[in-house]
N, C-alpha and C positions, 0 to 999 in steps of 0.2 A: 215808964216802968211797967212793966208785966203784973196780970193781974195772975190770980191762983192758978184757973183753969186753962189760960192762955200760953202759963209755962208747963203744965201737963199737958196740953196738948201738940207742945213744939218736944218735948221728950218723947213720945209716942213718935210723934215723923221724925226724929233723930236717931230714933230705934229700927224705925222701917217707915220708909216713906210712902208705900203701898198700902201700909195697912188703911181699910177704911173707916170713914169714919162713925159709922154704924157701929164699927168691932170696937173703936176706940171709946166711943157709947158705951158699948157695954160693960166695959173691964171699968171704965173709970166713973158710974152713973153719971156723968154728963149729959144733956140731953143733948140729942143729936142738931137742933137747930140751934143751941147755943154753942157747938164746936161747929158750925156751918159760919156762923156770924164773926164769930174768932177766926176762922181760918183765913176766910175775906178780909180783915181789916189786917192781919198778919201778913197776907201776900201782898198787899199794898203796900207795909215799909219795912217787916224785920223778913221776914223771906224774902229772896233775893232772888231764887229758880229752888226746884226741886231737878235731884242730878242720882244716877247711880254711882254708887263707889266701883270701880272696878279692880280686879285682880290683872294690871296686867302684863305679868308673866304667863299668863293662858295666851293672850292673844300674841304672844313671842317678843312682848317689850321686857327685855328678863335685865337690862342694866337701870338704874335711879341712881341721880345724880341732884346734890345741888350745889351750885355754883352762886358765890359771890362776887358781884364784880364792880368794881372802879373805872372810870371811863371819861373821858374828853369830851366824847358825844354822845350826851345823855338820852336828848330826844329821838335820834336816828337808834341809836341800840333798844330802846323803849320800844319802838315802833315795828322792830325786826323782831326781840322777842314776844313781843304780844300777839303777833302775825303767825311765830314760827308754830307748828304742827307739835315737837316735841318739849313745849315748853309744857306741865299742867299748871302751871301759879307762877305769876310773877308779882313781887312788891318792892318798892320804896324801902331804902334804909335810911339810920340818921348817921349811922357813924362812919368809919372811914370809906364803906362800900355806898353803893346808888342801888344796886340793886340786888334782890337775891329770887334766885330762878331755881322751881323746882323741875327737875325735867326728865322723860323718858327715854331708852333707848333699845330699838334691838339686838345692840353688841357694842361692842368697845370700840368697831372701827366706825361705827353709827357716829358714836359722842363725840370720837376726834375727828369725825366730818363737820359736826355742828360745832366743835371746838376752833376749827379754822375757819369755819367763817366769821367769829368773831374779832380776828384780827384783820379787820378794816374798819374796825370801832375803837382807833384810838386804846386800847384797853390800858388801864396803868394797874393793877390788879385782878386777878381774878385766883380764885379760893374752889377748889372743888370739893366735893366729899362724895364719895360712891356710898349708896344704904345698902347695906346688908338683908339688915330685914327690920321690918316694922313692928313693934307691938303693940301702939296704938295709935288711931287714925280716926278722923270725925271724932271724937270721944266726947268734947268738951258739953255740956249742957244734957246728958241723957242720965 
């Protein structure tokens, strides 16, 4: 269980992971060696990496996709999306599907590139949804 200062201080880096922790000091009297001592025992098991969110329709990935999928061959299709470039998140499901893949694309003929190579995976399912747009992302715990 998280103690007081250790979940202000994981609200502050879900706000902005840059900010330091001097500033975070300051806003929140914390003293700075006790959010040093919290951050270290936090990077050890509930931080997992510190990562940018990106926007990226700037960098020209302008389709997001996530697909659901059912499959014969679990570990082989595991092992390809986990590898692929345009996946950002893959997980485990319980219910009809194995897996659910969130994924980027340049264009429409990008996805039904990475679409066909899923049929050598057995596929008995699969569920897409193109996102329009987002209106919340990272959110949970700030």
């Amino acid at each position: 269980m998280l103690r007081d200062k250790e979940a202000v201080l994981l609200r502050h880096l879900r706000q902005d992971s840059r900010k330091s922790l001097a500033k975070i000091s300051k806003e929140t009297n914390i003293p700075l060696s006790t959010l040093c001592d919290n951050l270290k025992k936090l990077e050890s098991g509930v931080i997992q990496k510190h990562a940018s969110l990106l926007d990226f329709s700037k960098l020209g990935f302008n389709f997001k996709a996530t697909f659901v999928i059912s499959t014969n061959k679990k570990k082989e299709l595991r092992d390809f999306l986990t590898l692929h470039p345009q996946v950002n998140s893959l997980s485990t499901l319980i219910n009809n599907y194995d897996f659910y893949a969130e994924c980027v694309f340049r264009d429409l003929k990008d996805m039904e590139s990475f679409k066909d190579k899923l049929d050598c995976f057995e596929i008995k399912e699969l569920e897409e949804n193109l996102i329009i747009e987002e209106f919340k992302k990272e959110g949970f715990f700030i």
